[in-house]
ROLORO-937997 format. One line per field, with one value per residue (C-alpha): x, y, z; residue number from 0. Coordinates in steps of 0.02 Angstrom, whole numbers, plus 50000, padded with zeros to 5 digits. Example, Ala and Ser with C-alpha at 12.3 -4.5 7.8 and 13.67 -1.06 7.14 Angstrom:
// residues 2
east: (50615 50684) .
north: (49775 49947) .
up: (50390 50357) .
i: (0 1) .
END
This chain:
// residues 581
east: (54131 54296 54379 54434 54432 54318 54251 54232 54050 54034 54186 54145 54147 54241 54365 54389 54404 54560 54617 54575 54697 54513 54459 54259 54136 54052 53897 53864 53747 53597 53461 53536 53461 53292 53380 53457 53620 53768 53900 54047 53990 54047 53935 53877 53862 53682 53659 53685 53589 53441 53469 53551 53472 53318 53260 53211 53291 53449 53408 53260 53280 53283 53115 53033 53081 52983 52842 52818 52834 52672 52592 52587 52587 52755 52682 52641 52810 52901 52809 52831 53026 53001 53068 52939 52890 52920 53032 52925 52787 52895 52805 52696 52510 52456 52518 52487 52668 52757 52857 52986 53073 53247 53231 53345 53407 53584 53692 53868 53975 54140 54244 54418 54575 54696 54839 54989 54887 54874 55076 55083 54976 55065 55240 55292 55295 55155 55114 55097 54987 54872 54852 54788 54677 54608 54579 54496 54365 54325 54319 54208 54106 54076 53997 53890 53831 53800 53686 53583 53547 53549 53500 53426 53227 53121 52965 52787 52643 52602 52772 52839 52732 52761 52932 53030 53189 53220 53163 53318 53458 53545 53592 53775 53868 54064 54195 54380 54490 54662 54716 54678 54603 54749 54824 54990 54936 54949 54901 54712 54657 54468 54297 54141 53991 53844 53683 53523 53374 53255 53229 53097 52962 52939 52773 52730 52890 52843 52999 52979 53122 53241 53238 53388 53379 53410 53554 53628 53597 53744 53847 53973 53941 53975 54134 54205 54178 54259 54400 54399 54365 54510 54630 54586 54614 54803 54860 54807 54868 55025 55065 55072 54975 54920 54945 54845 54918 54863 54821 54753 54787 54629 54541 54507 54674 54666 54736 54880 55007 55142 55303 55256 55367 55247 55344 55251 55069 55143 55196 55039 54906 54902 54716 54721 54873 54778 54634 54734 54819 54654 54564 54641 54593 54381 54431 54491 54346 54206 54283 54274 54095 54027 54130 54190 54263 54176 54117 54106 53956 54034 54198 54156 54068 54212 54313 54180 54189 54384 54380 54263 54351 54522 54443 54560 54477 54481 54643 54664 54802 54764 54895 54887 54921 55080 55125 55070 55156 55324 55302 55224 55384 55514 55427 55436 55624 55664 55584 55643 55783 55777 55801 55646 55543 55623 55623 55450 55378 55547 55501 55329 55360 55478 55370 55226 55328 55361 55169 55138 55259 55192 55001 54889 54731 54601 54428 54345 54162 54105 54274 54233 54042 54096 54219 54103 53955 54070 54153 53973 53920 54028 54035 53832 53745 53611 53631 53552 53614 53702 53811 53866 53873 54012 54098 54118 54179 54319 54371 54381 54507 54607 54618 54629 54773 54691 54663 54484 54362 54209 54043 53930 54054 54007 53821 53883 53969 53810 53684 53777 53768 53592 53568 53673 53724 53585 53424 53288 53303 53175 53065 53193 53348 53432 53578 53707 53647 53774 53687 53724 53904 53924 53842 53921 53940 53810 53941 54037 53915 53928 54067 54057 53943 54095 54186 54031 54057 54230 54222 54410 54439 54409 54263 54334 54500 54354 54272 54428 54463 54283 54344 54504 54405 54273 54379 54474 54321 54271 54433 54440 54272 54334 54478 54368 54253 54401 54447 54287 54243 54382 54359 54338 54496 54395 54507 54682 54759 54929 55034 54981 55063 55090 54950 54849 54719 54778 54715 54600 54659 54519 54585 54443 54400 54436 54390 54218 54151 54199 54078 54150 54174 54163 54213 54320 54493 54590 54469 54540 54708 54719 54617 54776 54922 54828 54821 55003 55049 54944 55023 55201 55192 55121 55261 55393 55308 55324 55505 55545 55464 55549 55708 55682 55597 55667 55553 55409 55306 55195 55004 54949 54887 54700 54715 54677 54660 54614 54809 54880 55057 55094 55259 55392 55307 55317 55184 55153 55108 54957 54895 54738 54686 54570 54708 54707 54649) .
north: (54427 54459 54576 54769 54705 54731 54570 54598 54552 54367 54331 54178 54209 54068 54125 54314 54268 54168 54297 54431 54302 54290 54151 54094 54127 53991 53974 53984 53959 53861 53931 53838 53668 53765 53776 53623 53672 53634 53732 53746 53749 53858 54001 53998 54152 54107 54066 54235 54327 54208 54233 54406 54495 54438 54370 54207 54020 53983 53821 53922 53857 53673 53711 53801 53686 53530 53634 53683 53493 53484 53584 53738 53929 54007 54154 53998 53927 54091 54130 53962 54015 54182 54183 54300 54462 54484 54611 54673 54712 54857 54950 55073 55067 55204 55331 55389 55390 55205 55236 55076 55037 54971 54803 54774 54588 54577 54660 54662 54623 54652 54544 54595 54560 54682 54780 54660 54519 54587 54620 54424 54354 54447 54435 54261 54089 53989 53905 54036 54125 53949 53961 54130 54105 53988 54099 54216 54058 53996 54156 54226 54062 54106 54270 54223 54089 54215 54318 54208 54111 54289 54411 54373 54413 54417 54511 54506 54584 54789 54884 54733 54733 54539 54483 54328 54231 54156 53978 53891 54038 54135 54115 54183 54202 54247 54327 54330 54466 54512 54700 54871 54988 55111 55143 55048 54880 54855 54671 54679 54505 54528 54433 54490 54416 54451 54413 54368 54482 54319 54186 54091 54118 53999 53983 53949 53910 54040 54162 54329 54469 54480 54635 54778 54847 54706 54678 54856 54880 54718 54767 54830 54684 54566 54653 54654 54451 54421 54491 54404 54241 54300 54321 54173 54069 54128 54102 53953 53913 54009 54033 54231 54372 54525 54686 54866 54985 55181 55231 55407 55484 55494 55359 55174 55075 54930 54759 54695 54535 54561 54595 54648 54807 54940 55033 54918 54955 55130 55030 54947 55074 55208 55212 55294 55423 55472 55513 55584 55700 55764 55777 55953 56037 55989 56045 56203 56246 56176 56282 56440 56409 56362 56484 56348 56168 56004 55908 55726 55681 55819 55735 55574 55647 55756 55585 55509 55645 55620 55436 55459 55595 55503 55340 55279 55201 55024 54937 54864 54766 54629 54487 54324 54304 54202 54366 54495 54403 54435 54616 54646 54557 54648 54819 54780 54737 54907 55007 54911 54766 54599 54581 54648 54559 54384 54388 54440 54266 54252 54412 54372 54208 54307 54473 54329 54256 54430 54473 54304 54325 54501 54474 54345 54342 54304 54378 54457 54458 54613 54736 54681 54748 54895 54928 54915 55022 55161 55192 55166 55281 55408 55396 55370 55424 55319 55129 54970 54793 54778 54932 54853 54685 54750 54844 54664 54599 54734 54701 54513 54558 54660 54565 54377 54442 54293 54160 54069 54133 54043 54045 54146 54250 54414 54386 54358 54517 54617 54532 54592 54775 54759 54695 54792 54930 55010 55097 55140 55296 55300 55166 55082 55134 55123 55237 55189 55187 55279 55241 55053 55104 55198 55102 55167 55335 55461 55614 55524 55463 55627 55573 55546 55688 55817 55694 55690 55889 55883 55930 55958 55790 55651 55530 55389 55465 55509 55364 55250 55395 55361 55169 55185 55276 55148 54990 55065 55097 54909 54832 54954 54892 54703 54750 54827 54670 54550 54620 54633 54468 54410 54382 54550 54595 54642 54531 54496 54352 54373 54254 54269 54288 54136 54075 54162 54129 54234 54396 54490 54641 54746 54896 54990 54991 55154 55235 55134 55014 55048 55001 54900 54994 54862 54957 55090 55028 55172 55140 54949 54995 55106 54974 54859 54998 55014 54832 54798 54955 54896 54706 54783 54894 54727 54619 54744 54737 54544 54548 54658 54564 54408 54498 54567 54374 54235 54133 54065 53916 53930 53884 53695 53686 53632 53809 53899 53779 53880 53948 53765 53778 53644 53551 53633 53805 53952 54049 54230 54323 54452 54356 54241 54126 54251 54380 54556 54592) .
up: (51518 51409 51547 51467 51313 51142 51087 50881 50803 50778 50891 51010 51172 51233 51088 51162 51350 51263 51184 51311 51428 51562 51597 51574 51699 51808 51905 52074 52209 52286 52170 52008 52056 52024 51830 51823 51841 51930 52045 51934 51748 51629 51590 51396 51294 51284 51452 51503 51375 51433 51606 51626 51466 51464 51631 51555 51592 51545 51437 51364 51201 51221 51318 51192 51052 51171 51196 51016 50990 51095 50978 51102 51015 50992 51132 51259 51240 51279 51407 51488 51491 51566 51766 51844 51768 51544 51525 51379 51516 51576 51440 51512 51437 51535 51411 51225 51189 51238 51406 51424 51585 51577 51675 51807 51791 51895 52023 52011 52148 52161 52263 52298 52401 52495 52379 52436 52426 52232 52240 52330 52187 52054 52094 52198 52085 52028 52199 52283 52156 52138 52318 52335 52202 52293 52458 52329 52273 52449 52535 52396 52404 52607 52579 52435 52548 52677 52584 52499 52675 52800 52696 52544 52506 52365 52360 52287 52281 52225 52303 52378 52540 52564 52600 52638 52617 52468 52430 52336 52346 52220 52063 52035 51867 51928 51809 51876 51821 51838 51822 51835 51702 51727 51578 51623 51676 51842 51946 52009 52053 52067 52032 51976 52062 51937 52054 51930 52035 51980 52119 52188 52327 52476 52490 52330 52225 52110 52018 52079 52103 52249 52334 52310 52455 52563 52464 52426 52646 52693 52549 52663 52796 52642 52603 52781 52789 52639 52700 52854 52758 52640 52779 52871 52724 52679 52856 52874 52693 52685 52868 52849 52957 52942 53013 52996 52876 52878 52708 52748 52931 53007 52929 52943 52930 52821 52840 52736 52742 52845 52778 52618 52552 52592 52403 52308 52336 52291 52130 52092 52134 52004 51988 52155 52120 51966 52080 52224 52080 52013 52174 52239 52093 52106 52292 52250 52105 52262 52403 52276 52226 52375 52496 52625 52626 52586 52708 52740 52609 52480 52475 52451 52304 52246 52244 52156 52012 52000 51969 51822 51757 51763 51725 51584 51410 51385 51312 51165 51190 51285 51370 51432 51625 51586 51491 51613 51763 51669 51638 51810 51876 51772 51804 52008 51973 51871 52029 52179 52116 52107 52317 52383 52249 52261 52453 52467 52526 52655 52722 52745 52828 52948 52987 53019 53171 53234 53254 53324 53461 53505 53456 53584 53442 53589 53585 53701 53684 53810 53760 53571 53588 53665 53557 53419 53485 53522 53333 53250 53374 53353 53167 53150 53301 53266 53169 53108 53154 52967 53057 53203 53091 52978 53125 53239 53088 53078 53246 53217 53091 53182 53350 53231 53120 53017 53148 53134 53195 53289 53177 53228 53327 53261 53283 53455 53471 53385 53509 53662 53594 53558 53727 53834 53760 53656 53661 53527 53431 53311 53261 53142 53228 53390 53461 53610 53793 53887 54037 54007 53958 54122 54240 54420 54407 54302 54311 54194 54059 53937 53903 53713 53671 53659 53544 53453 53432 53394 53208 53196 53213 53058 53125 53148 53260 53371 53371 53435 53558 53628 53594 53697 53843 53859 53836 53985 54111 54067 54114 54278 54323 54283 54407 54535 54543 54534 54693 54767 54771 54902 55069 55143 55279 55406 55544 55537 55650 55748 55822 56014 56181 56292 56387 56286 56135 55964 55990 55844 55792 55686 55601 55583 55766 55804 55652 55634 55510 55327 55200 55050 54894 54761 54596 54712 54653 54762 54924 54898 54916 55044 55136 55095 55139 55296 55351 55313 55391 55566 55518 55520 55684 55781 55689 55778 55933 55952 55891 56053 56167 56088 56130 56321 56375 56253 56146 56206 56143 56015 56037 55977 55804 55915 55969 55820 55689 55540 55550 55547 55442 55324 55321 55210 55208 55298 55387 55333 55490 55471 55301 55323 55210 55110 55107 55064 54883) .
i: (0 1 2 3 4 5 6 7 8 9 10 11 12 13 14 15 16 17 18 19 20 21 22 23 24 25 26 27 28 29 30 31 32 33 34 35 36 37 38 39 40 41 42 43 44 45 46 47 48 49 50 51 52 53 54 55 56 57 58 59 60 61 62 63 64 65 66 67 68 69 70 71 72 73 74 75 76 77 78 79 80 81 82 83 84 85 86 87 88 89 90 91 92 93 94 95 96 97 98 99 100 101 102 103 104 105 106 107 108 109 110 111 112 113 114 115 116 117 118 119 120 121 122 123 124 125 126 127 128 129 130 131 132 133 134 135 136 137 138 139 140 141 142 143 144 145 146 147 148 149 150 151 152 153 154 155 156 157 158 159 160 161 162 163 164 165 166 167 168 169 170 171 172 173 174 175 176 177 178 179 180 181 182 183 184 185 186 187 188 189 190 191 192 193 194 195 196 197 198 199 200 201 202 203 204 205 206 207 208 209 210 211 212 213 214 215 216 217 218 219 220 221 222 223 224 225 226 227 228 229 230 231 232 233 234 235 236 237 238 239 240 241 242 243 244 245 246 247 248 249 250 251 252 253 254 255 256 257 258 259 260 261 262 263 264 265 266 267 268 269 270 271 272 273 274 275 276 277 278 279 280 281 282 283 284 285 286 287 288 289 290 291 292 293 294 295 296 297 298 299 300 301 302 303 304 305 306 307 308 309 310 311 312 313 314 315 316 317 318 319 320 321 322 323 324 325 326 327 328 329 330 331 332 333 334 335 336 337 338 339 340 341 342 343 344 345 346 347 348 349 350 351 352 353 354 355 356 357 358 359 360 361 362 363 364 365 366 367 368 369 370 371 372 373 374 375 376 377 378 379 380 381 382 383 384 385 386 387 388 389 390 391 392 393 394 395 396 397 398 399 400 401 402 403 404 405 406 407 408 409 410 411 412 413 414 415 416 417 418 419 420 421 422 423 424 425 426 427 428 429 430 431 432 433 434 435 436 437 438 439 440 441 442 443 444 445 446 447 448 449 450 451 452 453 454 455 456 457 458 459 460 461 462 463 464 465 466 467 468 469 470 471 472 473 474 475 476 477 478 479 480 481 482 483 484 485 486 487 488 489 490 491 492 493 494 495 496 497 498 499 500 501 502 503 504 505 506 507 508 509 510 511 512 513 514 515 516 517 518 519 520 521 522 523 524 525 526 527 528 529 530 531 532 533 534 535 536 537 538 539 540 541 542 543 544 545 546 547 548 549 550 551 552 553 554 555 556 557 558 559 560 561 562 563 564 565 566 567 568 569 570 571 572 573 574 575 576 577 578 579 580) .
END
């Protein structure tokens, strides 16, 4: 509630988010009509020990004192206050010696932008910094309206066997910050999202507690449609786009503003060089212990370790944002000069044109879905929906560079992979259907197993390798369809000899009937080289007949009517009006 910094004993709160230079918290979300409160209002010191310490309303007091009034016992008017379960009945009486549960009252969300979006924020003038903070609020606004209306559910009943969604919606107390706990301050705009676990049930409007796991499971979904929201919001704000950036070969890119000095998210992320400096050495001491290199799972958990070894102790000096703007500023200045940092918005403005001139942000439904069931694929095997959910909303990022996006558009994307392109792998999971993938031909459908093998590769440069290869058999399918449903050449019309009706000329008279290869994109064309070859010989023919006996008339236009030529245009001998595909 007062950023890094140590609030002293008897310090107001509204007087240390002053001088911690943070600005208060405010409420959030659908479920604080249920409290009679509104979206907006400043969150009280006591509010949030009501709420978020104890589990009980946030106007508790005033309650209590009316109730007393009514001549009610002091234990009837608490308990009138209390949203669901006491905490005190966490106390287990099953045992001689008192066991006590810590309650679990909030989860903490983070919400944060990209790194130049930080640098954008930090470093450009006081418009530009008002207007991303305002990207931040909508975008983060979105996704907590996502949750509490898609995912969402509160639970009852012994191990939470009954579920449902949530009656009102969530009840959100949201802390902004604005840098980094490395130990030279570096720009961080972020936002704490504390979630209260109390809401209501639908049946029977009764408090209850939401359940984690259906939280903790889209965590990642969330995070990917903030971003989108985030990005979607600045270019249509701003004008800028956004382009992938490459942070670790191998691995996912991430998306950044365009024309943003890639030097200074080298600048502003120390947190991370700390943890790249320390993370060779818990390498080194794993691989001699356990007698090989970590692995995936191992290190993500060696990284782990070296962020909370390097994780820097709270400041004590504490600066407004007026304040920390100017140092950020000067420091960018002393490491790059005044040019890159005063031009950063130009530049922006400028690399945005660029990747709208070379970038058509269209979406395309079926390559989208099959683009997104071959990375989770290859980097899960088998998946939930919330997988493929945060995936689709990758790709909208990518192939939008920040243009809108239809609602619902990645629920779109996810149904068509349920629908076409999966198959159930165990009674909660599904896995990809490479028979749906390769529809035509069987030989071909192993196709991803051996990338699935390829340990020498990271994940997810095998997953857009089994990306790349699919996206390519769906367009050469498209293309073999196109073609296949023209008119068929199986006759080709000739001007004809006086006195005579047009003669048909069928090429595959001698050779027999060939069958139509829809999806055959080679069969196709030889089909055409041989037609214009046969068109050509008969073409010379006439021309030396034209020569040794003159011209002769031309049939009526009642003779063969279906080759009638139209004023001002010319006839192409040997095409008919289906042509050749």
């Amino acid at each position: 509630m007062v950023g890094d910094g140590h609030r002293p004993a008897g310090t107001p709160l509204r007087a240390a988010q002053d001088e911690a230079g943070v600005p208060p918290g405010v409420w959030k979300g659908r479920g604080l009509a249920a409290l009679g409160l509104t979206a907006g209002d400043v969150v009280t010191e006591r509010q949030a020990e009501l709420l978020l310490g104890e589990g009980r309303h946030p106007d508790a007091d005033r309650i209590e004192r009316k109730l007393l009034a009514q001549g009610k016992s002091p234990e009837q008017a608490r308990r009138a206050t209390v949203l669901g379960r006491p905490i005190e009945h966490n106390r287990s009486p099953k045992t001689d010696k008192a066991k006590e549960r810590t309650p679990w009252l909030a989860f903490d969300l983070t919400f944060r932008p990209p790194p130049t979006a930080h640098l954008a924020w930090a470093l450009m003038d006081d418009r530009h910094r008002l207007v991303l903070e305002l990207c931040d609020d909508i975008a983060r606004d979105k996704t907590l309206a996502w949750l509490e209306e898609s995912v969402a559910e509160i639970r009852w009943k012994a191990g939470g066997k009954q579920r449902a969604r949530v009656k009102d919606g969530l009840i959100v107390a949201v802390f902004r910050h604005y840098e980094s706990r490395a130990t030279e301050s570096r720009p961080l705009l972020h936002a704490h999202a504390v979630v209260s676990i109390r809401a209501r049930r639908p049946h029977d409007g009764k408090w209850g507690n939401l359940s984690a796991d259906s939280l903790m499971t889209h965590i990642v979904a969330a995070d990917t449609l903030y971003l989108l929201y985030f990005m979607e919001e600045v270019s249509a704000r701003l004008g800028w786009a956004w382009e992938p950036r490459v942070v670790t070969p191998g691995r996912r890119p991430v998306m950044e503003i365009a024309g943003i000095d890639q030097r200074l998210i080298g600048w502003q992320s120390t947190r991370r060089q700390q943890i790249e400096d320390a993370l060779p050495v818990l390498t080194a001491k794993y691989e001699e212990r356990q007698g090989h290199p970590p692995g995936e799972q191992a290190s993500y958990a060696l990284a782990c370790q070296a962020a909370d070894q390097t994780r820097p102790p709270k400041r004590t000096e504490l600066l407004s944002l007026t304040e920390l703007r100017k140092r950020w500023r000067a420091s960018a200045i002393r490491a790059y000069g005044a040019d890159t940092v005063d031009r950063l918005a130009e530049r922006a403005r400028a690399a945005a044109a660029a990747v709208w001139a070379r970038v058509r942000p269209v979406v395309d439904i079926a390559l989208a879905a099959v683009d997104v069931v071959a990375v989770v694929y290859v980097m899960r095997g088998a998946f939930k929906r919330h997988h493929l959910l945060a995936e689709a909303r990758r790709h909208l990022s990518y192939v939008l560079r920040g243009r809108p996006h239809q609602p619902g558009l990645d629920e779109q994307i996810v149904q068509t992979v349920v629908d076409d392109y999966t198959r159930p792998a165990s009674r909660r999971m599904m896995t990809a259907d490479l028979r749906a993938l390769y529809p035509y031909d069987t030989e071909d459908q192993a196709v991803l197993r051996p990338l699935t093998r390829n340990r020498s590769a990271p994940p997810y440069e095998r997953a857009r390798l089994a990306a790349g290869a699919l996206t390519a058999r769906v367009q050469a399918v498209r293309r073999a369809d196109r073609l296949g449903s023209r008119a068929r050449p199986h006759t080709v019309a000739v001007p004809a000899a006086p006195k005579s009706r047009p003669r048909l000329v069928r090429p595959d008279r001698k050779a027999g009937h060939v069958p139509e290869q829809k999806t055959d994109i080679a069969t196709m064309e030889q089909t055409r080289r041989t037609l214009e070859a046969a068109v050509a010989k008969l073409q010379d023919g006439m021309r030396e007949r034209a020569v040794t006996h003159g011209p002769r008339p031309q049939p009526a236009p009642t003779a063969a009517p279906s080759h009638t030529q139209q004023p001002g245009t010319q006839h192409a001998p040997g095409r008919t009006t289906g042509g050749v595909g």
